[in-house]
Each structure stands twice: as structure tokens, then as C-alpha cells.
N, C-alpha and C positions, 0 to 999 in steps of 0.2 A: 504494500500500500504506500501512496505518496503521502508523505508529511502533509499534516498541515495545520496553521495557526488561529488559536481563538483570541477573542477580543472580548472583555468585558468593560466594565463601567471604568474601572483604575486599571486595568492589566492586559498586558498581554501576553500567549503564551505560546513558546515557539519553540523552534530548535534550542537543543544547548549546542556552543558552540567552543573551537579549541579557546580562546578567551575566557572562556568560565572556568575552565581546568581548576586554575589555581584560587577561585573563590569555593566552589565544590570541594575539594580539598581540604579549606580551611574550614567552611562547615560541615564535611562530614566528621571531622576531627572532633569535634565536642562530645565530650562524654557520654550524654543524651544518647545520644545513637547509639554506645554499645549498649545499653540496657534495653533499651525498645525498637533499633533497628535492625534489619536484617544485614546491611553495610558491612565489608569487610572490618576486621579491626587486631590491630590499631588502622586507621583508616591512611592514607598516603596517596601521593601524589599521583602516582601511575595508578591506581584504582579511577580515580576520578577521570584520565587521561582513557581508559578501557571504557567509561562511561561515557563519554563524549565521541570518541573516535567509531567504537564496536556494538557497544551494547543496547544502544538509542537507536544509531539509526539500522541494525540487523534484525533487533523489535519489530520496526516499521517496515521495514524490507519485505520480512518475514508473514506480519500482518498478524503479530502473536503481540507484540505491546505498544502501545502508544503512550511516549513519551514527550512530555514539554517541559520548558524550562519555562521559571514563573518572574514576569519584569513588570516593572512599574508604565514603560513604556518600549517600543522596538527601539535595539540599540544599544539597552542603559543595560546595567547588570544585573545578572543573575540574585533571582530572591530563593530562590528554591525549586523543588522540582515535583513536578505531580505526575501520576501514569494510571495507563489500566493495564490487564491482561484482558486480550480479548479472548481465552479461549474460556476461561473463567468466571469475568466480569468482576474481577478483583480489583477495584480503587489503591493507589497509594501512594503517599506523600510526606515533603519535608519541606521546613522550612529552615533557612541559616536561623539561628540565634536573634542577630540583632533585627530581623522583621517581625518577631514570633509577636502575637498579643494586638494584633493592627489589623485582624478580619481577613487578610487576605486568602486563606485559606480555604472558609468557606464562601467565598467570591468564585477560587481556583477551580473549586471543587464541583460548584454547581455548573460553572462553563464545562467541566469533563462532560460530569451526570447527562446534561443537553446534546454534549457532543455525538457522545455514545448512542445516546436514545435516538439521535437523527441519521446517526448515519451505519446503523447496524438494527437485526432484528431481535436483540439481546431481550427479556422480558423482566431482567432484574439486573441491580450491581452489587456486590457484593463488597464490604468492607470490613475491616478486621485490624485489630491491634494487639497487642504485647498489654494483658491486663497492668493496670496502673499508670497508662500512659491516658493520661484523663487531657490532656489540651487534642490528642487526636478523638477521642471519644466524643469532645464538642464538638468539633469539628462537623463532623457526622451526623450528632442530633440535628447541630443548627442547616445543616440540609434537607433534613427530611428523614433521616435512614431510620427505620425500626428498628430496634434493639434486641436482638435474637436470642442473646445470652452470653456465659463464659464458658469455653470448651478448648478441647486441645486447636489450635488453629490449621489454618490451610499449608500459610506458606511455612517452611521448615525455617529455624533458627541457623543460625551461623554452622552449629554441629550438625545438623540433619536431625534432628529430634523436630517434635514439634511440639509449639509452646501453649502454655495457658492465653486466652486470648479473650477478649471482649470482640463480637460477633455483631453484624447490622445488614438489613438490606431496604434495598429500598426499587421498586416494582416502579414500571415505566408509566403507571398510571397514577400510584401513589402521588397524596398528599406533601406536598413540599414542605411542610410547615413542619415543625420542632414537634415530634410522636413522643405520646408519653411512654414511661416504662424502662427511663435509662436512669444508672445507675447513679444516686446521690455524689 
């Protein structure tokens, strides 16, 4: 599949490019991410550099994930990065550090949720976190997603186990609006 970019109200989201390398890098580096990412770790340079060069656009080659990098405007830098799995309908995302707490996420995230539903006959998306990671669990409410539960999860951990996981989805007809039933 060809690339291609969404537009929202503050954002836009588009290729990452060799240019972000070294900001990807520096936030996948943050602590955060080993406890609740899947991210290599300790996280490093040439990770970010496989991210940009191979694993983004072989995704979308492939037509197995769509990947964007998330900017304030085309051009400007890298905020962080959102995807799906399409074989899946697995949502997921990060933001650097110093954006975290500024909405853009679930801005990011409903431009996916639209994308996906317009342009695939997917009937749901599927979303999932590392229990305890509560800023991504918002995330998700404030989209719309139903709160399925806590189970072992889909995608496998760093080791190949899989983790305990807060669970959501959200159905191509469902209500947009914050579903009750998510964890305090």
C-alpha cells in the first residue's frame, strides 16, 4: 500500500523521516518505554534508524502496518508516532516526553480510528496496553474505545511472553464519546 498523510485540526501525520532518527532515539530512550513498551531496550540509535529506514515503510509496503509520525505541522519535528496493524486492527502509540499531557494523542488517534474505518472493511480496532500505563488507557477512553478488561495481551513483550494488559475496542459504528466501564 502507498503511504499516506492525515490532517487534523493541530496535526499532521506522515512519514517518519531519516531526520527524526535522532529525536526517536532520544524519546525512545526514556524509561517509560521499558516498562510499558514493546521498544527495544536499552533503546539506541540504530533501533530508531531500522524504524525509519525498514520497519515503517516495509509495514506499508507490505500492507501489514500503517505507520505515521505525529507533527504539529508538515516539516517541523517529530512528536511521536502512532500505527495500526492491519491484519489485526491493533492501534498503537507514543508520544516523546516533552508533548505528553497536551491532547495530542487522542487528536492522533481518532484521525487513525477515521482513517482505518474509510479506507479498509475492518468492523473493529483493537487497543491494548501494559496494565498500569493509565495516560495510554485515557487515551483510548477519550476516543471512544470500550473497555474489554485485563488479560494476558496480544502483542508479546520484549521476551516473547505475553503480558498482563488492559484491553478496548471500539466497532466502526460505535459511539465516539468516553464509554463507561474503564478502570478508576
Amino acid at each position: 500500500m502507498e503511504p499516506f498523510s492525515l490532517t487534523t485540526e493541530r496535526l499532521v501525520l506522515d512519514q517518519p523521516v531519516a531526520r527524526d532518527v535522532d529525536l526517536i532515539a532520544s524519546y525512545c530512550a526514556d524509561p517509560v518505554f521499558e516498562g510499558f513498551m514493546t521498544t527495544p531496550w536499552p533503546y539506541e540509535r540504530k533501533h530508531a534508524e531500522y524504524f525509519v529506514s525498514s520497519f515503517v515503510p516495509d509495514g506499508w509496503l507490505r500492507g501489514e502496518e500503517w505507520t505515521w509520525a505525529i507533527r504539529e505541522r508538515r516539516g517541523q519535528d517529530m512528536l511521536g508516532a502512532i500505527g495500526v496493524r492491519t491484519h489485526s486492527g491493533m492501534v498503537g502509540f507514543w508520544l516523546g516526553a516533552p508533548h505528553r499531557g497536551r491532547s495530542i494523542m487522542p487528536e492522533a488517534l481518532a484521525a487513525v480510528v477515521d482513517a482505518v474505518f474509510e479506507r479498509s472493511d475492518r468492523a473493529e480496532i483493537l487497543w491494548e496496553c501494559v496494565v498500569g500505563n493509565t495516560p495510554s488507557l485515557r487515551v483510548a477512553e477519550k476516543v471512544g474505545f470500550r473497555f474489554t478488561g485485563e488479560e494476558l495481551g496480544i502483542i508479546p513483550g520484549r521476551d516473547g511472553s505475553l503480558t498482563p494488559s488492559w484491553t478496548g475496542r471500539l466497532g466502526r459504528n460505535d459511539d465516539r464519546t468516553p464509554q463507561p466501564g474503564w478502570p478508576v
